[in-house]
C-alpha positions as CSV (number, residue, x, y, z in Angstrom):
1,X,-97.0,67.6,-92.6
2,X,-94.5,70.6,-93.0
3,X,-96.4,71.3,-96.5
4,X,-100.0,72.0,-94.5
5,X,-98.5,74.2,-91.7
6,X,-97.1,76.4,-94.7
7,X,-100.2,76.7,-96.3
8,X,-99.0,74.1,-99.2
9,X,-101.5,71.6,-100.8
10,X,-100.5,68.1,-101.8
11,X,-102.4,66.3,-104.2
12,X,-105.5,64.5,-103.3
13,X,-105.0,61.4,-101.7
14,X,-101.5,62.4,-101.0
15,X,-99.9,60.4,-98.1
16,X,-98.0,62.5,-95.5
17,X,-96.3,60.0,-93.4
18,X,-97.0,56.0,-92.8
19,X,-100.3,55.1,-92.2
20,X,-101.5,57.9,-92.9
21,X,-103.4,56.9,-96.6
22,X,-106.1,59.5,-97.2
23,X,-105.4,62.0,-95.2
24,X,-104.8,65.2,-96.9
25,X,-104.1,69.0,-96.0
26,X,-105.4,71.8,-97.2
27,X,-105.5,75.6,-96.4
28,X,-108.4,77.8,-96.9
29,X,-107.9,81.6,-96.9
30,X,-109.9,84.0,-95.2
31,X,-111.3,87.3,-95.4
32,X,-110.4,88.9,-92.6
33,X,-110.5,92.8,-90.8
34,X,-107.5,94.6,-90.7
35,X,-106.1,94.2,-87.1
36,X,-105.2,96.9,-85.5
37,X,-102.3,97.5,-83.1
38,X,-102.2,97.5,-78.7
39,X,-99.5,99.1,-77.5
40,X,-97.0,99.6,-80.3
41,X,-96.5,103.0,-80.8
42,X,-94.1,105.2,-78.1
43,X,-96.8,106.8,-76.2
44,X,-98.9,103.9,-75.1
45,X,-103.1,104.2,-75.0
46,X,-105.0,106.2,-72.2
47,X,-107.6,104.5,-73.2
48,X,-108.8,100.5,-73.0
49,X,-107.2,99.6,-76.2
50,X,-109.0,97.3,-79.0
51,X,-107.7,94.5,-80.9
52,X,-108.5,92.7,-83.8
53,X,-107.9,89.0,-83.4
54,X,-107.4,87.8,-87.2
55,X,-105.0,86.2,-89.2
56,X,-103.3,87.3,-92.5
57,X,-103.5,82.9,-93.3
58,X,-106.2,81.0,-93.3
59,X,-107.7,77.8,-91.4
60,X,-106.1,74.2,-91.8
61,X,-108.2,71.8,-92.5
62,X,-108.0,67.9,-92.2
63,X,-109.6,65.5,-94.4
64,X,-110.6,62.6,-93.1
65,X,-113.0,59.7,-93.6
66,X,-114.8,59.9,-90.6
67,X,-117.7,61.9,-89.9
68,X,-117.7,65.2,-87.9
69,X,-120.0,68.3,-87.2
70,X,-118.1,71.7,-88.0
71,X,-118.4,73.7,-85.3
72,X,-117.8,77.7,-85.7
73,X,-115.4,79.6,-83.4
74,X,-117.0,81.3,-80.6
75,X,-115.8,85.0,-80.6
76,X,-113.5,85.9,-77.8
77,X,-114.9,87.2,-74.5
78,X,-115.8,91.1,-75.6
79,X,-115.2,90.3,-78.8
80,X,-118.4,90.5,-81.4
81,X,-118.1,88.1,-84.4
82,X,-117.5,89.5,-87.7
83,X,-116.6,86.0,-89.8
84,X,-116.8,86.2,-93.4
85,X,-117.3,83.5,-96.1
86,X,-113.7,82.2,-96.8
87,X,-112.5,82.1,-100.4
88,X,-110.8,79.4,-102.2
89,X,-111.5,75.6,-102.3
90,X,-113.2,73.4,-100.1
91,X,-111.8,69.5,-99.7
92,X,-113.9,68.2,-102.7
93,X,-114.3,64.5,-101.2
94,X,-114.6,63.2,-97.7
95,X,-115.6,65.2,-94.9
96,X,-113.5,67.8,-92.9
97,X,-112.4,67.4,-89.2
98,X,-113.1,70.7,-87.6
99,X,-112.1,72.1,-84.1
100,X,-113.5,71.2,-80.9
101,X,-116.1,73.6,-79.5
102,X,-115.6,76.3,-77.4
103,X,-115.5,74.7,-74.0
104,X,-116.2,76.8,-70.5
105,X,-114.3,74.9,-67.3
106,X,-114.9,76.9,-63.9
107,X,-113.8,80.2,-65.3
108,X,-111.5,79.0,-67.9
109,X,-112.2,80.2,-71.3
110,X,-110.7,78.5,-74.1
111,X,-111.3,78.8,-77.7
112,X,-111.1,76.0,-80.9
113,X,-107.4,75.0,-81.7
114,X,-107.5,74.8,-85.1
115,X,-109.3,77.8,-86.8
116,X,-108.0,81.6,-86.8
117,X,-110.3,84.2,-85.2
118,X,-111.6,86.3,-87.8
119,X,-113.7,88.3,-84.5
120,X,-113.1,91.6,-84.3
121,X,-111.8,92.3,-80.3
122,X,-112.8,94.7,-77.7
123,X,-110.4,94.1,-74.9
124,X,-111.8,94.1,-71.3
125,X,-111.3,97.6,-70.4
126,X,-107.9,98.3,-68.2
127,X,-108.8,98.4,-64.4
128,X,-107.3,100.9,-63.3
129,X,-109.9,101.1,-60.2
130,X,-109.3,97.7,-58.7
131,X,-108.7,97.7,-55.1
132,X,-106.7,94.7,-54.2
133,X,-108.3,93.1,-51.3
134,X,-112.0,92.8,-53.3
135,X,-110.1,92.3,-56.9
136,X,-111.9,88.8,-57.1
137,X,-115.5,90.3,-56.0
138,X,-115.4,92.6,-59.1
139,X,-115.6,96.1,-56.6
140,X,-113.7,99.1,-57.8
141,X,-113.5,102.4,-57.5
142,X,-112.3,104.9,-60.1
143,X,-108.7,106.3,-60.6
144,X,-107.8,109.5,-61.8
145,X,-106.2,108.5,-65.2
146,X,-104.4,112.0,-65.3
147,X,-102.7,110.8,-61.9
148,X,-101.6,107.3,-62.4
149,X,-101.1,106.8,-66.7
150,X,-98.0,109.6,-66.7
151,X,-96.6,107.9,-63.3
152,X,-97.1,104.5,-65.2
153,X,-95.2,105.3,-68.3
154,X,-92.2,107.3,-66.6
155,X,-89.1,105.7,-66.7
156,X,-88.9,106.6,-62.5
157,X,-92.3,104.4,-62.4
158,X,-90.5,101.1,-63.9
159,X,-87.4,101.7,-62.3
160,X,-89.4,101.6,-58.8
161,X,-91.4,98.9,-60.1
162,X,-88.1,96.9,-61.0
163,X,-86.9,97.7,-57.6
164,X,-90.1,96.1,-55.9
165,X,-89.8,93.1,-57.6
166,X,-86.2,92.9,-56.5
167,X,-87.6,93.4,-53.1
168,X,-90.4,91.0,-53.5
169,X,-87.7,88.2,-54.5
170,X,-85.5,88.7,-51.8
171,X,-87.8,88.4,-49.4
172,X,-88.8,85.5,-50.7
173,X,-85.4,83.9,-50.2
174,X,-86.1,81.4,-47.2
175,X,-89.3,79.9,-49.7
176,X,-88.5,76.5,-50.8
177,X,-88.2,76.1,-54.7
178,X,-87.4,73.0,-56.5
179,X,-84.0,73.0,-57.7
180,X,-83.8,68.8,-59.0
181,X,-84.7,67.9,-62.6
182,X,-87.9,69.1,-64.4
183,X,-87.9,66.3,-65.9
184,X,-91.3,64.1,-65.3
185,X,-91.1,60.6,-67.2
186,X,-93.8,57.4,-67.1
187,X,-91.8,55.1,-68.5
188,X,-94.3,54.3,-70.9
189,X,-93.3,53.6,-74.9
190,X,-95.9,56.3,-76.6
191,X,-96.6,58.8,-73.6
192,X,-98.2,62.1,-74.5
193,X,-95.4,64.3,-74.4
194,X,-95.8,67.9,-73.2
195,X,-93.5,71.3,-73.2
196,X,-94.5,73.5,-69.9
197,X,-92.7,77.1,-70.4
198,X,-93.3,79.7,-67.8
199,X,-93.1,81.1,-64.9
200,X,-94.8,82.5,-61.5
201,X,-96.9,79.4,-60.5
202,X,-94.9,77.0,-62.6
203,X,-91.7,77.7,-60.5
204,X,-93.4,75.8,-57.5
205,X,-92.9,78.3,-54.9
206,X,-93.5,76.6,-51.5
207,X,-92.5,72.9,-52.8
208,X,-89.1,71.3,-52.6
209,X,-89.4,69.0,-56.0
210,X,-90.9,69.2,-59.2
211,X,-93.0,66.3,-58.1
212,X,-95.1,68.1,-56.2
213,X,-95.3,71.4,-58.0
214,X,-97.0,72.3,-61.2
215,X,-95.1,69.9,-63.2
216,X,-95.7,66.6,-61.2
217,X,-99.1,67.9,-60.5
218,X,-99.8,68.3,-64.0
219,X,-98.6,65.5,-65.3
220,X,-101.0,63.5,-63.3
221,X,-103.7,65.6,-63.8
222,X,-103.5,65.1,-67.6
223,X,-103.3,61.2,-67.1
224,X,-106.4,61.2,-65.2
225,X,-108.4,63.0,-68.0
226,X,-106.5,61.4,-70.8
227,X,-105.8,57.7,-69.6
228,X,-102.5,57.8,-71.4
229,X,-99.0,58.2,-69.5
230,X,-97.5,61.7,-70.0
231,X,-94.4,62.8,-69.9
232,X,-93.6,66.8,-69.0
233,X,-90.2,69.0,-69.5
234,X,-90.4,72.3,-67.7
235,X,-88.3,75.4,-68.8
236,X,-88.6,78.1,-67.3
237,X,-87.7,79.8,-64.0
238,X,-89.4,83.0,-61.8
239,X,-85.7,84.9,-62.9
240,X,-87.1,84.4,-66.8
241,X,-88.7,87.4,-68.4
242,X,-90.2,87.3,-72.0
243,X,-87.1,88.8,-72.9
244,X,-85.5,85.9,-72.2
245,X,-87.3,83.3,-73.0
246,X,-85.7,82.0,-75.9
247,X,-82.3,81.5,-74.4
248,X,-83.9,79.5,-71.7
249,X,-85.1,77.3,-74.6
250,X,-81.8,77.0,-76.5
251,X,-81.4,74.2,-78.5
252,X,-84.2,72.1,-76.9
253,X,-85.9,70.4,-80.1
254,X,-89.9,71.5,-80.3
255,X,-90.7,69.1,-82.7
256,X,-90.9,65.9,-80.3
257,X,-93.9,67.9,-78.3
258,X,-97.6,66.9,-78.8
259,X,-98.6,69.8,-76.5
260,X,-96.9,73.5,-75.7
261,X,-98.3,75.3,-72.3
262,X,-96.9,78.8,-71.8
263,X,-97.5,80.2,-68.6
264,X,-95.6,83.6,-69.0
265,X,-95.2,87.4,-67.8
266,X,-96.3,87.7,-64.4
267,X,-92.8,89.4,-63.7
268,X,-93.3,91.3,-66.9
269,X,-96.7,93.0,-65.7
270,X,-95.2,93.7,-62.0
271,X,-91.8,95.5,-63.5
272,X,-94.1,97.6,-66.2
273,X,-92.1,96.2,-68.7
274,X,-93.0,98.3,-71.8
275,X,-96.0,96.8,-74.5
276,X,-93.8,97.7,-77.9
277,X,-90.7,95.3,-76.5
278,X,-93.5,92.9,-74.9
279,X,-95.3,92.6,-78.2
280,X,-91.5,91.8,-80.3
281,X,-90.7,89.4,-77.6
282,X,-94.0,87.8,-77.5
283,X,-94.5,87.5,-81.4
284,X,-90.9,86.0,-81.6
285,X,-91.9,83.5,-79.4
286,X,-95.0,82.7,-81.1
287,X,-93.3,82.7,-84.6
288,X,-90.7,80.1,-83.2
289,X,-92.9,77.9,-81.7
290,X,-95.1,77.5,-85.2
291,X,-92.4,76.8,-86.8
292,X,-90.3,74.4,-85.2
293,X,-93.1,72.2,-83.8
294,X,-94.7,69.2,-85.5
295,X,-98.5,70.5,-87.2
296,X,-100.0,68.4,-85.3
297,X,-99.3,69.9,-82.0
298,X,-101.7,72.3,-79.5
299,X,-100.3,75.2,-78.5
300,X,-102.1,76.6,-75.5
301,X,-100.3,79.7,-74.0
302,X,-101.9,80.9,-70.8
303,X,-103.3,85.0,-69.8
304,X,-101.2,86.7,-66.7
305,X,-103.3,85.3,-63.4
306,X,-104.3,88.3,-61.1
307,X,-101.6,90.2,-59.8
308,X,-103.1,90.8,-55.8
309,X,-102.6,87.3,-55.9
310,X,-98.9,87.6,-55.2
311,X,-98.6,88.3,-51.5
312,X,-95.8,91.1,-51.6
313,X,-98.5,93.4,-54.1
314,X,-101.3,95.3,-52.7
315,X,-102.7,99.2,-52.9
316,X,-101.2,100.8,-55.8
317,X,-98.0,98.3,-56.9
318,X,-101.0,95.8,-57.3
319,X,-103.3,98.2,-59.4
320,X,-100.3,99.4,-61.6
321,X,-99.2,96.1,-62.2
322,X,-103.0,94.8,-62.6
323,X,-103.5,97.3,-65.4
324,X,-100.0,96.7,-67.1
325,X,-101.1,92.8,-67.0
326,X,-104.6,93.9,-68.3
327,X,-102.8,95.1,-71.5
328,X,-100.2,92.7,-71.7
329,X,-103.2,90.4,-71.8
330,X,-105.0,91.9,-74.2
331,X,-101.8,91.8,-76.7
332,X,-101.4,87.9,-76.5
333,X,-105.1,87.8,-76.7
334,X,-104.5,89.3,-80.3
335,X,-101.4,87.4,-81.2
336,X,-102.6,84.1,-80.9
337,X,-105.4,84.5,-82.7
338,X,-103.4,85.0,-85.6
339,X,-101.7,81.5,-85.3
340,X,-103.1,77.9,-86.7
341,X,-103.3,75.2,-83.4
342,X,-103.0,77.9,-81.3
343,X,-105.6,78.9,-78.3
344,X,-105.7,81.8,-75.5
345,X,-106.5,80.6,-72.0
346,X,-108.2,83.0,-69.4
347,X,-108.3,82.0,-66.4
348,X,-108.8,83.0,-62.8
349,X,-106.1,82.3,-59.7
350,X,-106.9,79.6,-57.0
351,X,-107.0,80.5,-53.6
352,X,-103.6,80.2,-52.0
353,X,-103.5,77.3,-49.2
354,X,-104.0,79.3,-45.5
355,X,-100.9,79.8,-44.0
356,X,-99.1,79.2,-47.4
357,X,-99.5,82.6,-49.8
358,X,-96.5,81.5,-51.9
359,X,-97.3,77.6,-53.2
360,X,-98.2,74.6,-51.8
361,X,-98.6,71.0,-53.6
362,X,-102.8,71.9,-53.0
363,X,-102.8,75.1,-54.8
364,X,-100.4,73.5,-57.6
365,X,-103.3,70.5,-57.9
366,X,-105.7,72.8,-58.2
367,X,-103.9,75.2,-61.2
368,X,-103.2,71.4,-63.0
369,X,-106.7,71.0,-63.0
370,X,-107.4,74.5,-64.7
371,X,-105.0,73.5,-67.3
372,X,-105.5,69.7,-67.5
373,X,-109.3,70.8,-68.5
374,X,-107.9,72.6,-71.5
375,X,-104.8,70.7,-72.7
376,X,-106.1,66.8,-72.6
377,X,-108.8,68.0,-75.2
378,X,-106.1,69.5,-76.8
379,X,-103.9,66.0,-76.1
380,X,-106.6,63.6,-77.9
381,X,-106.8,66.5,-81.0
382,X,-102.9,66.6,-81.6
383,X,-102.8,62.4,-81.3
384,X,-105.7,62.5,-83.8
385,X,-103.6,64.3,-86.4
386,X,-100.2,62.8,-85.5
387,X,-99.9,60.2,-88.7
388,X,-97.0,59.0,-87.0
389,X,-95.2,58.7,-83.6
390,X,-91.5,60.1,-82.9
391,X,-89.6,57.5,-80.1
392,X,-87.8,59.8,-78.1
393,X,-87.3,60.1,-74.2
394,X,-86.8,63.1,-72.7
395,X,-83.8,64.7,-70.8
396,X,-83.0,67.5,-68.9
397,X,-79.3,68.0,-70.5
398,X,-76.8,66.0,-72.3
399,X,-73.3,66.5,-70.4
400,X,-70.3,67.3,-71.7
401,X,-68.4,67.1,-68.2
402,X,-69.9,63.4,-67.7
403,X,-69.8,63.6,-64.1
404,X,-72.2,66.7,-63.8
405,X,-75.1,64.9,-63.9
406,X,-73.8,63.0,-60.6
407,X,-72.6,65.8,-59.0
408,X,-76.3,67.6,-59.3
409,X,-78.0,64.6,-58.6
410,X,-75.7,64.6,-55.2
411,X,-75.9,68.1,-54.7
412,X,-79.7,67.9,-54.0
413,X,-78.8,65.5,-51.0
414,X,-76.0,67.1,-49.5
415,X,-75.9,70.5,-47.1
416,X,-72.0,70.8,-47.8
417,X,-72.1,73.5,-50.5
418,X,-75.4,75.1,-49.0
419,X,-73.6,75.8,-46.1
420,X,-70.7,77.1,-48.1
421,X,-72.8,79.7,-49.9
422,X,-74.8,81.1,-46.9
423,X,-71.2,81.7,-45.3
424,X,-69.2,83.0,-48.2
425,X,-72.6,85.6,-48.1
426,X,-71.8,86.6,-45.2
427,X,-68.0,86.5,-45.1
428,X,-68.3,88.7,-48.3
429,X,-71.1,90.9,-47.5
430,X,-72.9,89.7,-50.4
431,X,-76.6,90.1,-51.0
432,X,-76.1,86.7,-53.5
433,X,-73.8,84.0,-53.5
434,X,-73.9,80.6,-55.0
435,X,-71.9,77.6,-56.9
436,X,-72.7,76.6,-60.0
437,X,-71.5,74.6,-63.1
438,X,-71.1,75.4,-66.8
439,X,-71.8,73.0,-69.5
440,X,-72.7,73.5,-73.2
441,X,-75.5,76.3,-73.4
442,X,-76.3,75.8,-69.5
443,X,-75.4,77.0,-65.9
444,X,-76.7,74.7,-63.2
445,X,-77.1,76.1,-59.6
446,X,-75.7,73.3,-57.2
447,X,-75.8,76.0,-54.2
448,X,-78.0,79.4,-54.3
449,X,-78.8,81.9,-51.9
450,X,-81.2,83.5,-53.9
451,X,-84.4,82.3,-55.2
452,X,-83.3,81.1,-58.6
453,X,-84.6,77.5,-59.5
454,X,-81.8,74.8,-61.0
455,X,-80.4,76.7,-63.4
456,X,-80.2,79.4,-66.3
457,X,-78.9,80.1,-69.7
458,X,-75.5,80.2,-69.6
459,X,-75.2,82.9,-72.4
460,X,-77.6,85.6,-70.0
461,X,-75.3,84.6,-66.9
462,X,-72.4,86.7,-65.6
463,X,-70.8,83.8,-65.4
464,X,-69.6,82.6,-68.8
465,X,-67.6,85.4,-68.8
466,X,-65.7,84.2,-65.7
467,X,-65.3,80.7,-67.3
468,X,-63.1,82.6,-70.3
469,X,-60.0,83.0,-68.4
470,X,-58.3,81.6,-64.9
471,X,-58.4,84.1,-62.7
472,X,-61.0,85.8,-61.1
473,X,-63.5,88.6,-62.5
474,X,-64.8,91.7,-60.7
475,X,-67.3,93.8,-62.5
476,X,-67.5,97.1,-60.0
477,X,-71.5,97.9,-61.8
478,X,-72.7,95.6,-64.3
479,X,-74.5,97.9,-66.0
480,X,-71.7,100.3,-66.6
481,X,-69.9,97.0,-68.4
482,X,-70.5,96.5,-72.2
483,X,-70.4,92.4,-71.5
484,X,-73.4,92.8,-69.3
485,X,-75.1,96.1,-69.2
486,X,-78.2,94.4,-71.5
487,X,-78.6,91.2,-70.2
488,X,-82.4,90.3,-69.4
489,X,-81.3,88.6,-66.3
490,X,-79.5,92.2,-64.8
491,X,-82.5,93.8,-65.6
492,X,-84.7,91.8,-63.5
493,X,-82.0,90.5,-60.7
494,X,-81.1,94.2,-60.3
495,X,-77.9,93.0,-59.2
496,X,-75.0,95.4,-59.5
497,X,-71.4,93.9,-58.2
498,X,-70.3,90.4,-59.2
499,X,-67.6,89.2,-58.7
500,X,-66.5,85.5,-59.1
501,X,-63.7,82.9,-59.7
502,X,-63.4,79.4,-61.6
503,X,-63.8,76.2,-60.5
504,X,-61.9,73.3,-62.0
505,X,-62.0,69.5,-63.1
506,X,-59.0,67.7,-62.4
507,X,-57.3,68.0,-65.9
508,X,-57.3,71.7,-65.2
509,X,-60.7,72.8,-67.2
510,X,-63.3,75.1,-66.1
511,X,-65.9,73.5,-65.2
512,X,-68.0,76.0,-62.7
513,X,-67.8,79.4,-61.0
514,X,-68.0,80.7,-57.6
515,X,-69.3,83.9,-56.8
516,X,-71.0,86.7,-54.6
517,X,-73.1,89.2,-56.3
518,X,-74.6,92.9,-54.6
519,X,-77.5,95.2,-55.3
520,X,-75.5,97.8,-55.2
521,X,-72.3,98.6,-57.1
522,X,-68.9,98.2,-55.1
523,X,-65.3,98.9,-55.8
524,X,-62.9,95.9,-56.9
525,X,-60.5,96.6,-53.7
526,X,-63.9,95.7,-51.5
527,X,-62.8,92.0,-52.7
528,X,-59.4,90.3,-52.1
529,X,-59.0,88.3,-55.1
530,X,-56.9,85.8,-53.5
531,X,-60.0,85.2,-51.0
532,X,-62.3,84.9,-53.7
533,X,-59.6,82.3,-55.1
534,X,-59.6,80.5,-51.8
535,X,-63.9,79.9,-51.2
536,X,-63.7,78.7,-55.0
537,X,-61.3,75.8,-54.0
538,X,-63.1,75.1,-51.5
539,X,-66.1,74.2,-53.6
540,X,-63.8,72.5,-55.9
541,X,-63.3,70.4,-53.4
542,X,-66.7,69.7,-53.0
543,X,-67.3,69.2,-56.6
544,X,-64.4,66.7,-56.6
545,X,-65.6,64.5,-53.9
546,X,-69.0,64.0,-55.2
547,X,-67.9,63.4,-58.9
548,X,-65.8,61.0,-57.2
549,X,-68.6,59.2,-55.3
550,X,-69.8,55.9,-56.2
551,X,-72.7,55.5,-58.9
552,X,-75.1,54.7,-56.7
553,X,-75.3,58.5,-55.9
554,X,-76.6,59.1,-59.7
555,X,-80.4,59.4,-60.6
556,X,-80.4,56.3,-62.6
557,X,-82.9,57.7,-65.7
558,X,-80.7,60.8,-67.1
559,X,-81.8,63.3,-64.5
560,X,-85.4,62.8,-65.1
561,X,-88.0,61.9,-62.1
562,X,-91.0,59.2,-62.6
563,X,-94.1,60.2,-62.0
564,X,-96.5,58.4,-59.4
């Protein structure tokens, strides 16, 4: 299987795994326009900037004894067709299993999963125009691109924009999240098995468990469609930005997946983040998940949904950030295209639930919907081209500290350590202040004021470098401290002062940190260390107890929920 996602060809009649006599793989080259480039040089376009979707490989073909109908790529919305005749050899026996056609659900636009666009793109243009409240109705008005494109490009412009997001988070505080495993399990032997990685909607703003936001609701969605169990593993959080992305997915092994959904850089559009380091980040991502996942699996990775949804963006912060998701767009548009199995999704946002703009389990049933319409397609084309089946059940985490699986599963059921945080925030002064533990490549929130979900790398986090030594760290301005002045997470937190202490096990080890973080940079004497010692054994204590606690207090499938 490894040989046809490199573009190798076995010998005819080859087999590439059991039962799999007759199938063979080969990879036809194509002729294809030079693409040019959105976005990558310093001074980004005035203008609406054009793509070219095409690949420098070819298409993967399947042969198989069964008969098909080849079906040609559609072109890309705005996109004319410019396909050549490929070169090379054709399967000389047996017919070949081409991709799905072009399918057209409410809005969504999707595009085959197996073939490389060889279209030649023209972008939608960049609205600058839109006024937010008639965004969905298509009125605009026009912009003066002499006004907005310098104030869009300055480095005052992001740092504003970076601040509004701040803002936009914080205010956001006292919305529920789900903070217990995103982990969704059957049960079933041979589920499909499916890797959600995003952010924005699939952070289930406005729902207290993973059942009931995206995750659940797509896991159900895809079983309706499909008639098979699934099973779903979301990373991801509304703190990750592209930049970040692959230490959220650390060691987590791709290759057990039939089915990728990427749901990324809303917070990337709203924070202006710059197109050259979007389009590194994005094509690293890309590159990593062609490689290290099985070549039978879909990759769907979804556009930036409209920014006026989000209710904290209107009048200019939603145009600016409509236009910077516009481009951002229009770049993954181009990258995928260039990728085997992969597909672009467009899609447009569901109306938020009255009286709930942030998430409710409605609006997460309807986005499953949007994407169940896409991926089970996708689903029955990666199980058709699986020769063989992997046995694996998925899990949030493997513990080193054995008891930290109970102690999050009792966390989630006890107000102990909430209560703790909210009045260490207060004692301190703090904008921030949670609990969490440290184990292996993770940090696990078991009380946060802010609106992180469960966790977060533990190599982006402040943190590890509190769990190097026994006594407590205070970092006056993280971004004047070579340890943390790059971290993906400062930059979008915009937190400045941290400081924190250890929490221990009862052989002495560091296990966890306490800690109270500000927006704004403080001197180390606004902290008594020996206080900061003093809230940090109190948690221990907390720890303690529940690690204590009888079994019955542990989720009794590895931290993963079943869904209904």
């Amino acid at each position: 299987m490894e040989a046809a996602r490199r573009g190798e060809q076995p010998e005819a009649g080859s087999s590439t795994g059991p039962g799999t006599t007759g199938v063979t793989y080969q990879r036809v080259p194509s002729s294809c326009s030079p693409a040019s480039s959105i976005g990558t040089t310093a001074g980004e376009p005035t203008t609406a900037a054009r793509a070219t979707a095409s690949g420098s490989g070819g298409i993967r073909s399947v042969q198989r004894p069964s008969t098909t109908t080849s079906t040609a790529r559609a072109p890309l919305p705005g996109c004319t067709a410019s396909r050549t005749a490929p070169a090379g050899r054709r399967p000389t026996t047996g017919p070949v299993v081409q991709p799905p056609k072009p399918t057209t659900v409410a809005g969504t636009t999707t595009v085959g999963f197996h073939q490389k666009s060889t279209a030649t793109c023209q972008p939608p243009p960049l609205r600058l125009g839109r006024v937010a409240g008639n965004f969905r109705s298509g009125e605009s008005r026009s912009i003066s691109r002499k006004r907005h494109l310098p104030m869009l490009e300055s480095r005052a412009a992001r740092a504003a924009a970076k601040l509004w997001y701040t803002k936009m988070l914080y205010v956001q505080q006292s919305v529920p999240v789900p903070r217990d495993s995103p982990v969704i399990t059957s049960g079933a032997a041979d589920p499909d098995r499916v890797l959600l990685i995003g952010n924005g909607p699939t952070h289930g703003w406005g729902t207290v468990t993973h059942e009931l936001a995206l995750t659940g609701q797509l896991a159900r969605a895809l079983t309706r469609r499909t008639t098979r169990p699934t099973d779903i593993r979301y990373i991801g959080d509304e703190m990750m930005p592209i930049a970040g992305v692959h230490s959220w997915i650390g060691d987590e092994s791709l290759a057990l997946y039939d089915l990728v959904l990427v749901v990324l850089s809303m917070n990337d559009a709203v924070r202006l983040t710059r197109a050259d380091d979007y389009r590194a980040d994005m094509t690293r991502l890309l590159d990593r998940l062609s490689t290290e996942t099985k070549p039978s699996a879909r990759i769907v990775v979804a556009g930036i949904q409209d920014v006026d949804s989000l209710p904290e963006y209107r009048g200019v912060a939603a145009r600016l950030g409509q236009r910077r998701a516009d481009l951002l767009n229009a770049i993954t548009r181009e990258l995928v295209g260039r990728y085997d199995g992969f597909s672009y999704l467009e899609h447009r946002t569901p109306q938020a639930e009255p009286g709930r703009p942030y998430g409710s389990p409605a609006l997460y049933a309807e986005w499953s919907e949007v994407f169940a319409a896409v991926c089970a397609p996708a689903l029955d084309e990666a199980r058709a081209l699986d020769p063989y089946r992997l046995e694996h059940e998925l899990v949030e985490h493997e513990w080193s500290w054995k008891p930290g699986e109970k102690v999050m599963a009792k966390a989630e059921d006890t107000e102990s350590l909430d209560r703790l945080v909210q009045d260490a925030k207060s004692h301190f002064g703090a904008d921030v202040a949670w609990v969490s533990l440290m184990d292996g490549d993770r940090q696990f929130y078991l009380a946060n004021t802010s609106p992180a979900g469960r966790g977060a790398p533990a190599d982006l986090s402040i943190c590890q470098y509190t769990m190097e030594g026994d006594e407590p760290l205070v970092i006056e301005n993280v971004l004047r401290d070579e340890r943390t002045k790059d971290s993906p997470m400062v930059d979008l937190s915009q937190l400045r002062f941290y400081a924190g202490a250890p929490i221990k096990n009862e052989q002495g080890e560091n296990i966890g940190t306490f800690c109270v973080l500000n927006v704004l940079p403080k001197s180390k004497s606004s902290v008594d260390e020996d206080d900061l010692r003093d809230w940090a054994s109190r948690a221990q204590g907390e720890i303690l107890k529940m690690a204590s606690a009888g079994e019955s207090a542990a989720k009794p499938s590895k931290g993963a929920r079943t869904a209904r």
